[in-house]
N, CA, C and O of each residue as an XYZ file, in Angstrom:
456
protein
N      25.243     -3.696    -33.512
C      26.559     -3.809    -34.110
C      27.132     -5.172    -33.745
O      27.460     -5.398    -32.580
N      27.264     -6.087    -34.703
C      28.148     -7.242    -34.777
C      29.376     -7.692    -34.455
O      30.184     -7.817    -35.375
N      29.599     -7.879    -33.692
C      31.425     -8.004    -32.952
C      32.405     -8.988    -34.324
O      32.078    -10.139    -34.615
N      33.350     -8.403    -34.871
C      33.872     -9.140    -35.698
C      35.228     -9.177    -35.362
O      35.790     -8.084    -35.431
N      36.155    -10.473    -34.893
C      37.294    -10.522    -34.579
C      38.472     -9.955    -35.549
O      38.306     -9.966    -36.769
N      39.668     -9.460    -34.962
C      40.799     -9.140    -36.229
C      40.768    -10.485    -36.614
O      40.479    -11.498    -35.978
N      41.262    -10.238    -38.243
C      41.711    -11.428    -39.046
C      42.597    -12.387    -38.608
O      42.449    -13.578    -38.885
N      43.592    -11.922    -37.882
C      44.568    -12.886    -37.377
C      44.044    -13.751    -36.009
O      44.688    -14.764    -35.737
N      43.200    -13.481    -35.372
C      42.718    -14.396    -34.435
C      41.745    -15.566    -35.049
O      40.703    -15.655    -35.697
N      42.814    -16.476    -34.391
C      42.330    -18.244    -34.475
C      42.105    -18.822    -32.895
O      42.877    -18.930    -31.942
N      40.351    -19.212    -33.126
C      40.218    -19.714    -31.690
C      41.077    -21.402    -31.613
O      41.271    -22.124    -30.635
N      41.279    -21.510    -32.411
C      42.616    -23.019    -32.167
C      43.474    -23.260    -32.915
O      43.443    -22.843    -34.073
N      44.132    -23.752    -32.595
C      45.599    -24.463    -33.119
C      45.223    -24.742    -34.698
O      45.896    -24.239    -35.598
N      44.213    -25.496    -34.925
C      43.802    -26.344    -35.715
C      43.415    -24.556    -37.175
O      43.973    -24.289    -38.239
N      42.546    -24.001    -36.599
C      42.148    -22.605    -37.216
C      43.362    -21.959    -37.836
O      43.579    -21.526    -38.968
N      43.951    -22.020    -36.938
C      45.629    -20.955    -37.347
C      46.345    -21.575    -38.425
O      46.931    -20.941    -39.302
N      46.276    -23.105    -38.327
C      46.832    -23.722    -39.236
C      46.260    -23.486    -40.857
O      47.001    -23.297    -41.822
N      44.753    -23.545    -40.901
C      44.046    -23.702    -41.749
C      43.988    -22.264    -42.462
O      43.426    -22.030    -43.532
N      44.498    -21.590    -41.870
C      43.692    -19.866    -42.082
C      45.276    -19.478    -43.593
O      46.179    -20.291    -43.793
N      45.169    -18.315    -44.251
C      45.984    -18.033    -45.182
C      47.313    -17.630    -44.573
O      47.462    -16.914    -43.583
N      48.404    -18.287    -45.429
C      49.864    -17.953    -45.197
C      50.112    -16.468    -45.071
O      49.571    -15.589    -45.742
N      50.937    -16.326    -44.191
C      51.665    -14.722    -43.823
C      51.811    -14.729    -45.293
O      51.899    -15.753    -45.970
N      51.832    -13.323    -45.813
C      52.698    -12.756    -47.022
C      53.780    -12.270    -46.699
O      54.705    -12.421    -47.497
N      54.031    -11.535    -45.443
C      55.189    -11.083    -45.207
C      55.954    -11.482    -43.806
O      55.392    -11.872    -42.783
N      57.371    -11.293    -44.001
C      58.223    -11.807    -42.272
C      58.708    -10.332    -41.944
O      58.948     -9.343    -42.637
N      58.749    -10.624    -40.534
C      59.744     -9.641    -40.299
C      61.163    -10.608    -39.647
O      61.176    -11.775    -39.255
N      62.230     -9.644    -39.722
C      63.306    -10.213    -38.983
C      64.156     -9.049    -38.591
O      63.996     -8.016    -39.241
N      65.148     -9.061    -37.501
C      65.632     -8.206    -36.895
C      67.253     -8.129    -38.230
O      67.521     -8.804    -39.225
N      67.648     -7.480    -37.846
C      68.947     -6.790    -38.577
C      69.828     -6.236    -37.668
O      69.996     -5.022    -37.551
N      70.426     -7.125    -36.987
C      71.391     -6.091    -35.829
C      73.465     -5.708    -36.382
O      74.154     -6.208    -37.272
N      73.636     -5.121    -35.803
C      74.839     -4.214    -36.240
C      76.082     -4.823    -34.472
O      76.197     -4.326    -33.351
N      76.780     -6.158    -35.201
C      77.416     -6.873    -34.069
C      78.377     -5.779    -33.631
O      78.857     -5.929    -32.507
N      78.656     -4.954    -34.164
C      79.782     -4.156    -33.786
C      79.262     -2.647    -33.311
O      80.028     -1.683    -33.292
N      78.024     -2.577    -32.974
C      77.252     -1.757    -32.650
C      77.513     -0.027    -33.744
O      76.833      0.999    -33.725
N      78.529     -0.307    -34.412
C      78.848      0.990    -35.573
C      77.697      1.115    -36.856
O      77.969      1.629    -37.941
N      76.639      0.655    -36.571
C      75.763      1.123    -37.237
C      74.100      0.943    -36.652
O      73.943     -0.261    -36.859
N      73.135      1.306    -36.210
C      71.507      1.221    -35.930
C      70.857     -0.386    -36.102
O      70.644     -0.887    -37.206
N      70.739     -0.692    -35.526
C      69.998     -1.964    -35.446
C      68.410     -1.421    -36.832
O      67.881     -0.335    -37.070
N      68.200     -2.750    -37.360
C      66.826     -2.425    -38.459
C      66.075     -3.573    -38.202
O      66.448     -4.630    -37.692
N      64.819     -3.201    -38.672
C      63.383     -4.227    -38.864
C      63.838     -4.359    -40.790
O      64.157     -3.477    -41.588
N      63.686     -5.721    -40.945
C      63.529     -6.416    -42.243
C      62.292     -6.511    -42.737
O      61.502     -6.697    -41.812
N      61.659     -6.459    -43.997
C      60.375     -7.202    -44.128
C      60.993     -7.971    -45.390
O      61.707     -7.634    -46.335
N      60.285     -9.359    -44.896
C      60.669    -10.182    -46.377
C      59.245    -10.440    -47.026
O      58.268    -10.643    -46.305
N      59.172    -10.428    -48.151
C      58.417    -10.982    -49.217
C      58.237    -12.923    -49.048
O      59.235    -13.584    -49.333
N      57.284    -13.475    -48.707
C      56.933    -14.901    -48.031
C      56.107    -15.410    -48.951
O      55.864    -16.591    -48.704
N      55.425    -14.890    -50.180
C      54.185    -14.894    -51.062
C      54.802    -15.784    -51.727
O      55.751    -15.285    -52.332
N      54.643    -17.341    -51.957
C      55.041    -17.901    -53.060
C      54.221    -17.352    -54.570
O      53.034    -17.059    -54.711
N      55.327    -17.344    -55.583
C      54.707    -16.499    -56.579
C      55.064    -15.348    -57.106
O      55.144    -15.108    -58.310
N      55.330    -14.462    -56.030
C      55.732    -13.278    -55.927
C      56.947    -12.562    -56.629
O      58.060    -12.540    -56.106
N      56.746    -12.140    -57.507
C      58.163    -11.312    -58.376
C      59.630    -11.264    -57.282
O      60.810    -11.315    -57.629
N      59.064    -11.149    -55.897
C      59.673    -10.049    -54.811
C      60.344    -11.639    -53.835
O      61.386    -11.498    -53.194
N      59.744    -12.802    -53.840
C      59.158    -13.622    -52.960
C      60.951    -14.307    -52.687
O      61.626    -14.686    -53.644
N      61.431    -14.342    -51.330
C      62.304    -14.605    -50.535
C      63.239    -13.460    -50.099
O      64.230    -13.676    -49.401
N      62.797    -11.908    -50.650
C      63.862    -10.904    -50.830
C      63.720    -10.011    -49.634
O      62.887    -10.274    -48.767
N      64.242     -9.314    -49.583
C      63.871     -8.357    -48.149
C      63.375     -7.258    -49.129
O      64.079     -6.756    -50.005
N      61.954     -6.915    -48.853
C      61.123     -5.955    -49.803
C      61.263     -4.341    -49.015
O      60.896     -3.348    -49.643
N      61.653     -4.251    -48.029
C      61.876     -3.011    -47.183
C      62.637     -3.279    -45.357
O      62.448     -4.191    -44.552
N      63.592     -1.897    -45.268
C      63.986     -1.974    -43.830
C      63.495     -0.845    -43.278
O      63.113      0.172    -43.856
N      63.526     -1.071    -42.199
C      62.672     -0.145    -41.130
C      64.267      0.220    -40.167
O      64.410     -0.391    -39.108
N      65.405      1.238    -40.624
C      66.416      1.554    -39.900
C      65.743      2.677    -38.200
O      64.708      3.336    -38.115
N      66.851      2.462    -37.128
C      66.425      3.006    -36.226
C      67.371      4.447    -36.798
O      67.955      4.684    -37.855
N      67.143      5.352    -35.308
C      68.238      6.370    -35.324
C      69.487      6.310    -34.401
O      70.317      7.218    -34.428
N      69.602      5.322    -33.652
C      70.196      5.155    -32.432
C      70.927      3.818    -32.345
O      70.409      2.714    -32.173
N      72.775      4.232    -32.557
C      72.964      3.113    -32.139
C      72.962      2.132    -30.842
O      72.300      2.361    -29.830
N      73.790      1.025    -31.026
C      73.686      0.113    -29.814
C      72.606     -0.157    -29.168
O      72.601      0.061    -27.957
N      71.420     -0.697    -29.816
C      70.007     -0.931    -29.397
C      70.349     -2.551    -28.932
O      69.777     -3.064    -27.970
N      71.195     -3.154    -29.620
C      71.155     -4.306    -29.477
C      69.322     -4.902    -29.400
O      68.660     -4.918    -28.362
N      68.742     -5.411    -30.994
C      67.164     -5.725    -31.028
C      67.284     -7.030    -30.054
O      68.339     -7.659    -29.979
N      66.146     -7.375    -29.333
C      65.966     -8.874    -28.925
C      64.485     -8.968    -28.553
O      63.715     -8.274    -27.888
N      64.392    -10.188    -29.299
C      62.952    -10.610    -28.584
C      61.898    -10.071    -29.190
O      61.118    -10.204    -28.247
N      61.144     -9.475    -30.171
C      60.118     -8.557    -30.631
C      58.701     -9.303    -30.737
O      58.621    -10.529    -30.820
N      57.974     -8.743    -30.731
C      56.574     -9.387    -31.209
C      55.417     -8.503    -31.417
O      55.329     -7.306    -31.143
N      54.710     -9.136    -31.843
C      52.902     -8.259    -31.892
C      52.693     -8.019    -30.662
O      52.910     -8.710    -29.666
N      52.067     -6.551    -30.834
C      51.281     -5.906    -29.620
C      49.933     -6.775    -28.882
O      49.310     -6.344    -27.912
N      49.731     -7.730    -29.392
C      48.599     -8.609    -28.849
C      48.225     -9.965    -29.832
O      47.927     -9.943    -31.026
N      48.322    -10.940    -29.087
C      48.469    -12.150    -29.573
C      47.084    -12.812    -29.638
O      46.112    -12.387    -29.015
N      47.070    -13.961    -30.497
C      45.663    -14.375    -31.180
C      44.545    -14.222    -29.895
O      43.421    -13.733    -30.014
N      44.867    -14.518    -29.209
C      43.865    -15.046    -28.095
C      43.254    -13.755    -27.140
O      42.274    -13.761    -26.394
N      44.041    -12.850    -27.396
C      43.455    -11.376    -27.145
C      42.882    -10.471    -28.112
O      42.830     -9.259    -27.903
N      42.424    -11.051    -29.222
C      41.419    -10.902    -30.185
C      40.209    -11.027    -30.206
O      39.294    -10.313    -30.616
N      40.271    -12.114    -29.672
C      38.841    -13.001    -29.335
C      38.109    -11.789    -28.997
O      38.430    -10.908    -28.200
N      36.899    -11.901    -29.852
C      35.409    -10.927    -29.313
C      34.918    -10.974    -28.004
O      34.074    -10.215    -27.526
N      35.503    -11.930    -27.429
C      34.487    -12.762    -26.285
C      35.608    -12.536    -25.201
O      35.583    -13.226    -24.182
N      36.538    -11.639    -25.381
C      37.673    -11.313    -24.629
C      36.994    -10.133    -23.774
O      37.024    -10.197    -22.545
N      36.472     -9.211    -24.339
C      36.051     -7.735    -24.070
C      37.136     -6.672    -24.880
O      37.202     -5.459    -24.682
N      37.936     -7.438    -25.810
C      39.084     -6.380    -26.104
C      38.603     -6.830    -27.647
O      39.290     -7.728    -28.132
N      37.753     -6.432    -28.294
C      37.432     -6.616    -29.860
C      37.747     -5.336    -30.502
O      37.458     -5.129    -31.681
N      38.399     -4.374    -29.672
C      38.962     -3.133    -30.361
C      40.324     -3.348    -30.774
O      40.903     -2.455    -31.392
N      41.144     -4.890    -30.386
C      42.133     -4.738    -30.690
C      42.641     -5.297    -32.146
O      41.768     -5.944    -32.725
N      43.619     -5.198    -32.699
C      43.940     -5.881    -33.995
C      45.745     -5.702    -33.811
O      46.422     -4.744    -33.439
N      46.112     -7.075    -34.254
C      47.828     -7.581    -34.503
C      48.198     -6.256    -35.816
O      47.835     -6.220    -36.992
N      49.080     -5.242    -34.993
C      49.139     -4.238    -36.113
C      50.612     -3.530    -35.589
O      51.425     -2.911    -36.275
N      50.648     -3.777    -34.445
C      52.070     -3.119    -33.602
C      53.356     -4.001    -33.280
O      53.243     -4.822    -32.369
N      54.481     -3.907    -33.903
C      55.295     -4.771    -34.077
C      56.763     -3.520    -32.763
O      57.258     -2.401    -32.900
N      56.860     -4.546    -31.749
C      57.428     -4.389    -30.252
C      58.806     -4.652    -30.281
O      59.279     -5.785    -30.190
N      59.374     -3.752    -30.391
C      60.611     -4.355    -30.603
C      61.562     -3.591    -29.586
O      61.689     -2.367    -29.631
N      62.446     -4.666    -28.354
C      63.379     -3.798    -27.610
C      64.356     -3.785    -27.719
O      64.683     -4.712    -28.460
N      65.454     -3.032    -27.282
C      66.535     -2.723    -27.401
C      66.802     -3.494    -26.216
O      65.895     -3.450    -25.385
N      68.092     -4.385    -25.834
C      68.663     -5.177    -24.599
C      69.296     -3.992    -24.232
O      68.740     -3.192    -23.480
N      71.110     -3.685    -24.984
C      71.689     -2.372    -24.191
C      70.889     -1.355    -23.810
O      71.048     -0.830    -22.708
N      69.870     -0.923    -24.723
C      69.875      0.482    -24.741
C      68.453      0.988    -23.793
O      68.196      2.125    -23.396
N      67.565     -0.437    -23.576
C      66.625     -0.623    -22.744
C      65.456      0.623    -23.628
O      64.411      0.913    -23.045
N      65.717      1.164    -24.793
C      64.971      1.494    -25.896
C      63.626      0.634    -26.348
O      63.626     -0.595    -26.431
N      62.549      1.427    -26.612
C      61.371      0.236    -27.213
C      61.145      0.946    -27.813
O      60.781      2.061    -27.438
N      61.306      0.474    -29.363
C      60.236      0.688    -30.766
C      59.511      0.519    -30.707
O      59.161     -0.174    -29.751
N      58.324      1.078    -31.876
C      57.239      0.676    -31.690
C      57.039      0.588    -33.267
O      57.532      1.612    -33.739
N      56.441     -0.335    -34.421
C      56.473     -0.070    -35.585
C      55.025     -0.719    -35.983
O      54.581     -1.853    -35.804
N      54.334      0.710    -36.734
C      53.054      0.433    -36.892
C      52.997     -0.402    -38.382
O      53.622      0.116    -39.307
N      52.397     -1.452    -38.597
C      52.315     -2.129    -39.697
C      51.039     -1.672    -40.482
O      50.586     -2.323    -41.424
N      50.518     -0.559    -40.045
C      49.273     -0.135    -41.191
C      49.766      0.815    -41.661
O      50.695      1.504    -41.239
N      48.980      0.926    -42.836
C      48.211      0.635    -43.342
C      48.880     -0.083    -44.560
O      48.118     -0.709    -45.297
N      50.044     -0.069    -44.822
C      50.518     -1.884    -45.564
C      51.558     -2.247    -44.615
O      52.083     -1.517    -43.774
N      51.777     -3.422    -44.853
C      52.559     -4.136    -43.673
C      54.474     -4.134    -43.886
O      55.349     -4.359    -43.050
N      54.581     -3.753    -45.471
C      55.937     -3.737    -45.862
C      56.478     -2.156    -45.275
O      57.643     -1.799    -45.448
């Protein structure tokens, strides 16, 4: 069996650059007055795209005063690498914490990413 890295791992700078544009963003959505759930955004990034600069779906919590900060992928390019010992992993878990509420989301981006 052939070790094949997730798609999103680039062994350099130079790779990451070269490799295909995100189709989609995420961005946080927070509620300054804490009277409504903090949300995950997904925008449409696809130049081309019928959809392309729009927010194509939100990901609302249930809980206010999460206050979002800081989020990211469950594992970053370089813990992809085959040659890591972790080739079971793939950029698919989007981490997102709550500051007040010391809350952590967890939002699975499969099996589509919107």
């Amino acid at each position: 069996m052939g070790m094949r890295p997730d798609p999103t791992f680039h062994a350099s700078p130079r790779l990451a650059m070269d490799a295909p544009a995100e189709e989609f963003a995420y961005t946080l959505l927070l509620s300054p007055d804490l009277s409504q759930p903090d949300a995950l955004a997904v925008i449409d990034v696809k130049p081309g795209s019928p959809t392309y600069s729009q927010v194509v779906h939100t990901v609302p919590v249930p809980n206010k005063g999460d206050e979002f900060h800081h989020f990211g992928w469950n594992a970053c390019s370089s813990a992809l690498s085959p040659l890591t010992g972790h080739a079971f992993l793939e950029r698919r878990y989007l981490i997102i914490p709550g500051m007040r509420s010391s809350r952590i989301y967890i939002v699975d981006t499969k099996p589509h990413p919107t």
